[in-house]
N, C-alpha and C positions, 0 to 999 in steps of 0.2 A: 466396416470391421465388425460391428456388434452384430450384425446380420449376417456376415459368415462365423462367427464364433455360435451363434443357434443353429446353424446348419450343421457344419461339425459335430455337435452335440446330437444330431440326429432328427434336431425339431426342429421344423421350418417354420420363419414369422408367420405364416398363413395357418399356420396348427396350432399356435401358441395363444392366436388371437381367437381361433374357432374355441381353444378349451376354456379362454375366460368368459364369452357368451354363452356356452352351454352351462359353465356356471353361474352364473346368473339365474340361467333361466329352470337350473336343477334346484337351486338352495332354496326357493320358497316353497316351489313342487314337495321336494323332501319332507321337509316342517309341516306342512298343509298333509300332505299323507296319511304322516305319522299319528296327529292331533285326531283326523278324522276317523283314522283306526281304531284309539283308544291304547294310543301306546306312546312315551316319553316322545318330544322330538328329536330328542338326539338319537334315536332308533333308525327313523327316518331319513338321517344323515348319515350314519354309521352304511346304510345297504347304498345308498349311492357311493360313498367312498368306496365300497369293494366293487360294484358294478364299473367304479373306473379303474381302480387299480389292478383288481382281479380278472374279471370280464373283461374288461377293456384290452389288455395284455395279452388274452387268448387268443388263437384262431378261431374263424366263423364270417363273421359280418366285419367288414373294415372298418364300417360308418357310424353305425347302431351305436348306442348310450343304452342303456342301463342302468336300474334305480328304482325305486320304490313307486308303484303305479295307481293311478285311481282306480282299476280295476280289477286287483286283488283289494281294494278299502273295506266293501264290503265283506266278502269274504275274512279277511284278519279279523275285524271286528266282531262277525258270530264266533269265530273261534276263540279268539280270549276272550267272549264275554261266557263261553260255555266251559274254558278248559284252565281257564286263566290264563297270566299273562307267562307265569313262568314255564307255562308246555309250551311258551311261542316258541323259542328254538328249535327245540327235539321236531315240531311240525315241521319248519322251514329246511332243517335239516334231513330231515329223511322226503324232503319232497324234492331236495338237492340232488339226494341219494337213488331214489326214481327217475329225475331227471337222465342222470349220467349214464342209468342202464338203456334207458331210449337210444340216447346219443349213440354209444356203444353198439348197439345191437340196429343202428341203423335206422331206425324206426321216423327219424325228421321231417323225413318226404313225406311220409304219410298224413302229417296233420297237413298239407297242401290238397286234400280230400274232403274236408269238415266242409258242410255247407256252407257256401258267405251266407245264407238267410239266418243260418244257426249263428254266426262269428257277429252280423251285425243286431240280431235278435239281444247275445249276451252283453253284447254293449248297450243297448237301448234299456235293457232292462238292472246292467249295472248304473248309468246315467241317471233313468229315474230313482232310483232309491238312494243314488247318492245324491241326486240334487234333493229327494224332500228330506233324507237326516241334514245336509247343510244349512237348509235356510230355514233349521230353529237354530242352527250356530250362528248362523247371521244378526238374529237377533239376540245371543247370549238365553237361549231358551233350552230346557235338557230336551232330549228328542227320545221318545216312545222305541222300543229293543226293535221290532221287527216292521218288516216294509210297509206291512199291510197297515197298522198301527201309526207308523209316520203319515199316511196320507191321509187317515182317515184324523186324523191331532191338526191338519192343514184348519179343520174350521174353526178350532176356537183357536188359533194359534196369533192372529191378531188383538188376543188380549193377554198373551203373555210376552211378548218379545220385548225388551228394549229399544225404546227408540233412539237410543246415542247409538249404540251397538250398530242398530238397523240399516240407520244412516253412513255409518265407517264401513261396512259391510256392502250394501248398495251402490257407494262410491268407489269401491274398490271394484265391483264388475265396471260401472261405467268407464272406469280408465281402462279396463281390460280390457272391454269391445272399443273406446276411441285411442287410443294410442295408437295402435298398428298402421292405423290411416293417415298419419304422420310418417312415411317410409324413411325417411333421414336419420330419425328418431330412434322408432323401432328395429334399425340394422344397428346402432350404437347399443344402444339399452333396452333389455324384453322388455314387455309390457307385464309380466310379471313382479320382475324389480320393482319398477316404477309404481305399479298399483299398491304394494303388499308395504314397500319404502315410503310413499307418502302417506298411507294410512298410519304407519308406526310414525311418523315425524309427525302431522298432523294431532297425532292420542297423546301425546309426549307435551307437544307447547299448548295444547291448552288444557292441560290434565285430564283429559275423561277418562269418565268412569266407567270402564270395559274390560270387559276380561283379557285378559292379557297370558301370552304362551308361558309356560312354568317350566324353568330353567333349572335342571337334577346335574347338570355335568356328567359327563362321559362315565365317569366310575359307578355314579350312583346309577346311568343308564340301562347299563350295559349289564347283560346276565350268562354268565356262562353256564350250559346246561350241567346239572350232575346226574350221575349215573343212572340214580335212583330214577329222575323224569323218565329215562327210555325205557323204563316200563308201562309208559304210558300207552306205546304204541302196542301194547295187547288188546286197547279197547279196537270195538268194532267203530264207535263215532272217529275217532282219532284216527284211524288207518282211512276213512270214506274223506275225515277233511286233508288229509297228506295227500291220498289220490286227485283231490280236487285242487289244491296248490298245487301239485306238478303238473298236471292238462292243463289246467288255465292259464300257466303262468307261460306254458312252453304253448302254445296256441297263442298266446297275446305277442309272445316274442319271434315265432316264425312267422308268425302273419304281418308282425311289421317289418318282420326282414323283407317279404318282398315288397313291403310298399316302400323301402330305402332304398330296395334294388333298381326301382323305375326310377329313382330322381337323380342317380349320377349314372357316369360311363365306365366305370371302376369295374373291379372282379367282381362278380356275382357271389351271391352269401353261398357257403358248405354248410347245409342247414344239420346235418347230423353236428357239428363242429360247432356249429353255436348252440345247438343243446348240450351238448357236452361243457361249455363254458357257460354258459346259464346255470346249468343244474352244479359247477363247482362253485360260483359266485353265490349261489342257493345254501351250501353247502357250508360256507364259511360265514355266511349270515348266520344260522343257523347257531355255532359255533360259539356269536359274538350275541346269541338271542335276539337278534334284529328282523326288521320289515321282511319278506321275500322278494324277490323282484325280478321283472322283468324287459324286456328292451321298450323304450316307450320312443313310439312315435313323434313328439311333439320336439325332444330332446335332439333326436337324431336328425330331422329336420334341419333343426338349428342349426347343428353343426356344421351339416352340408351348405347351407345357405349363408354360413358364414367365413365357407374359403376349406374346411375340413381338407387335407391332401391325404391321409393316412390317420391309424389306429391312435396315434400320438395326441393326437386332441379331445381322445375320448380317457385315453389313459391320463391326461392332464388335469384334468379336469374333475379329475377323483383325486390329485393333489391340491388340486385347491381349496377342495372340501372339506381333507382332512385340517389344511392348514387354518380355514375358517372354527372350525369345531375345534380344533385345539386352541386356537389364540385369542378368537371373538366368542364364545359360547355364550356369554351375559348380553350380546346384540339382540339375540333372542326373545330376552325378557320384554324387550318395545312393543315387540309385533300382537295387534290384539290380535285374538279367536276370530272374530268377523270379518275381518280382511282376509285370513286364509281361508276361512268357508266360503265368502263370496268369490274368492280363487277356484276351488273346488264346485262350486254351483257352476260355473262357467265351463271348467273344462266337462261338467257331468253335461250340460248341454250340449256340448260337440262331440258328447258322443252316441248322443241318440240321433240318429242318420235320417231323419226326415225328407230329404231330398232323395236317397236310395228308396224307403219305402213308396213316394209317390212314384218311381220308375219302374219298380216292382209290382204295383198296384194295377197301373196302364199296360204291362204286358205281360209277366208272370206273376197273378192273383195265388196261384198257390204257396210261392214264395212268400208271397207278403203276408201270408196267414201264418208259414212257418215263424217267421218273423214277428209276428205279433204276438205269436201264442208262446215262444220261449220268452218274449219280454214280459210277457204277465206272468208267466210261471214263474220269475227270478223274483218278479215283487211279491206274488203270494205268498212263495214256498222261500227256498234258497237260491243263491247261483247254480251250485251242485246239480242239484234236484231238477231246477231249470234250463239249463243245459241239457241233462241226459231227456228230457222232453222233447226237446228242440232237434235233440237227434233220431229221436224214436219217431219222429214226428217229418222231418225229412227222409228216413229210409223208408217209412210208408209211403208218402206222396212219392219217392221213385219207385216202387214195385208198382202201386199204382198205375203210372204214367208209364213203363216199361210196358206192362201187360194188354194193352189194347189188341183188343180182337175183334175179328171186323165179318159177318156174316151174312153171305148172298145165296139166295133162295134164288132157281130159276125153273117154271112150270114148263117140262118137256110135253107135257097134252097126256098120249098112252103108255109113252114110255118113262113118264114117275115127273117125280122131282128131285132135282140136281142142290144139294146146298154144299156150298164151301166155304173155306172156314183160313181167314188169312190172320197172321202177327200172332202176336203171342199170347196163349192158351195158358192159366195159372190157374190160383182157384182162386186170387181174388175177383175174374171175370167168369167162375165158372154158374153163378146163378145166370147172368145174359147167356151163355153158350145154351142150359136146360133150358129157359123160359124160350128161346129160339126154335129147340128143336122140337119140345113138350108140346108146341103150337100146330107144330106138322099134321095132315091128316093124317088118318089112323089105318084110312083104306087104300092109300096109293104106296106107290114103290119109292121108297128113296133111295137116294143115290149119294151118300159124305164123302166129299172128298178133300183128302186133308193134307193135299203138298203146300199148300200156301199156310201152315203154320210154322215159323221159327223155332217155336218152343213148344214143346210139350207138358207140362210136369205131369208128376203123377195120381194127382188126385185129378185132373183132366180127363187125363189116360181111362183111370177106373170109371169114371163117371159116362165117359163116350162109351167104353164098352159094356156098361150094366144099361145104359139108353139103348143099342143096338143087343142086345139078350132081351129086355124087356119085348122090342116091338117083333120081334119072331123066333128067338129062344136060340139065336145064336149069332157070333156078331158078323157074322157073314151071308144072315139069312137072306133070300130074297126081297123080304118086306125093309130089312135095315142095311144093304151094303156099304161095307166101308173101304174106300178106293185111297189108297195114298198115293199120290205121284208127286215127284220132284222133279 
């Protein structure tokens, strides 16, 4: 009876049970986020409640969850530490506001285009700079503003951490990587729980002395923007980081729509329709001054793997958040710093894709250099900045790789020489085309022939015909004939 009175309802046991595992496995994510950002925890929790209630609710992705991501951490954290924390909405909000014009205007398929070397380059290179800011949280140590600065702080950084800290911290990865190998275990209780839970019970019985999360409650949280802030978005820094939360965030969210699309047999995601709920969930963050967010992989996972039948277990699950944040908010205060950064060191390791780069390495070397050079450019520079590298950087290597042109010379004896000219003819191969022909002797007759090129451009074009003007003053002279056949 109790099991048709939840079907009635709309929710089936199988949905009800998938939305207390994602929460679990959402509420330490949240908190850990948040702290890592530089923004209250209840901010953190606040963009997962609407990613359930809101998002969740929309059409797009059936499966996907939604919530505050390690992947924007970076990211929020330059920007309040440059614009403060009270521009955080007005950002989040109008990157909400960009989002939904995507959506709108169709544009979703199109991030299904972005290099994977660029997508996994951004994440290796958000990984590292999130794993070396975490592990001076690990040891309750402050960590240096920029990437570069964090790694290079790694050598004296063993004389400033705490070793109670260190230890709550390091034991919390180690339960992170052995719990799951308990499968019994890990399908009851994430290994998040359990890690992020015994470090707060453990700091708690025998008092240490560790920084501990700081507990503001919802009201003190929470900032609704006023008017005055969206004059913010006159600057030109503020309009480049709103463009850069709405790509990143709808790029990290369609890109894990389809890796949820591969793991069940369900309807496939309407990728314009989950930008359009992204960018309103964005939008109402924005609103309540919180995190941004986007669909995270890890969450939706969950979900599916723990019975998920429909949108109802994503939407749930953003009720149980709210109900935690309103009823337990002081649980919070348990949980040390170290245990959520060691959270965070863990998940910043899985996402630098080491296993894809040596695959990449052994047979597309170009790729792995795409890939190498946005993850250093995210630690030099910014995410922003290293990204648009990453893409400038694989639309070269395709023009490159497109333009192969391929040039055979054959000695007819008295009647000349014959060269032809196959694939495609640009000007990034146009120095190989001259130094080819430039070579020619200067006393026999040649003979170009140019059907075996696909493409022409036109600095080609100019450069073949001022080579045939040069060698007899016209480009059809006897010394330089130029033969097209197709």
């Amino acid at each position: 009876m109790r099991v048709m009175g939840v079907m009635r309802c709309g929710v089936s046991k199988a949905d009800l049970f998938a939305s207390l595992v994602v929460f679990l496995v959402a509420l330490p994510l949240c908190v850990g986020v948040a702290i890592a950002s530089g923004v209250p925890a209840e901010l953190g929790l606040v963009t997962g409640i609407v990613g359930g209630l809101v998002v969740g609710a929309l059409p797009g992705s059936s499966f996907q969850v939604s919530g505050p991501a390690a992947g924007l951490t970076v990211l929020v954290y330059e920007a309040v530490r440059a614009y403060g924390i009270e521009a955080l909405g007005v950002l989040v909000f109008a990157a909400g506001v960009v989002q939904l014009g995507l959506g709108v205007l169709r544009l979703g398929r199109w991030f299904r285009a972005v290099s994977a070397a660029v997508v996994q380059g951004m994440l290796a290179g958000i990984g590292l700079v999130l794993v070396a800011g975490q592990v001076y949280a690990l040891g309750d140590a402050a960590a240096p503003a920029d990437g570069l600065g964090k790694l290079a702080g790694l050598v004296s950084l063993p004389g400033l951490v705490d070793p109670v800290a260190l230890s709550v911290g390091g034991a919390t990865i180690a339960v992170l990587v052995l719990w799951p190998r308990w499968r019994r275990g890990a399908r009851l209780v994430p290994a998040p729980l359990v890690a992020v839970g015994l470090a707060a019970a453990v700091s708690g019985v025998f008092d240490l002395a560790v920084r501990r999360v700081e507990v503001r409650g919802l009201v003190g949280a929470v900032r609704v923007p006023e008017w005055g802030d969206f004059g913010r978005l006159t600057e030109v820094g503020v309009i480049g980081t709103v463009v850069a939360f709405a790509l990143i965030a709808s790029a990290e969210s369609l890109f894990s729509a389809a890796a949820v699309d591969r793991l069940h047999r369900g309807p496939r995601t309407d990728y314009d329709r989950e930008l359009i709920a992204q960018g309103a969930g964005n939008a109402v963050c924005g609103v309540l001054g919180a995190l941004p967010m986007t669909a995270v992989i890890v969450r939706s996972a969950a979900n599916l793997q723990a019975g998920a039948r429909t949108k109802a277990s994503r939407v749930l699950h953003g009720g149980w958040l709210l109900l935690f944040t309103a009823l337990l908010p002081g649980v919070l205060g348990l949980v040390p710093v170290a245990a959520l950064a060691g959270l965070l060191v863990h998940a910043g390791c899985k996402l630098v894709p080491v296993r894809q780069v040596r695959v990449l390495w052994a047979g597309h070397r170009g790729e792995a250099v795409v890939l190498g050079v946005t993850a250093v450019a995210i630690v030099v520079g910014n995410l922003f900045e290293g990204v648009l590298v990453g893409l400038a950087l694989a639309v070269a290597k395709t023009a490159w790789d497109i333009s192969h042109v391929h040039v055979e010379t054959e000695d007819l004896g008295d009647a000349g020489i014959v060269v032809r000219m196959l694939g495609h003819a640009t000007f990034l191969r146009l120095p190989k085309l001259l130094d080819a022909l430039e070579a020619l002797p200067h006393d026999r007759e040649v003979r170009l022939e140019l059907g075996g090129l696909r493409h022409v451009d036109h600095a080609c074009a100019a450069a073949l015909e001022g080579w045939a003007t040069a060698r007899g003053g016209a480009a059809h002279s006897p010394a330089a004939e130029v033969v097209t056949r197709s």
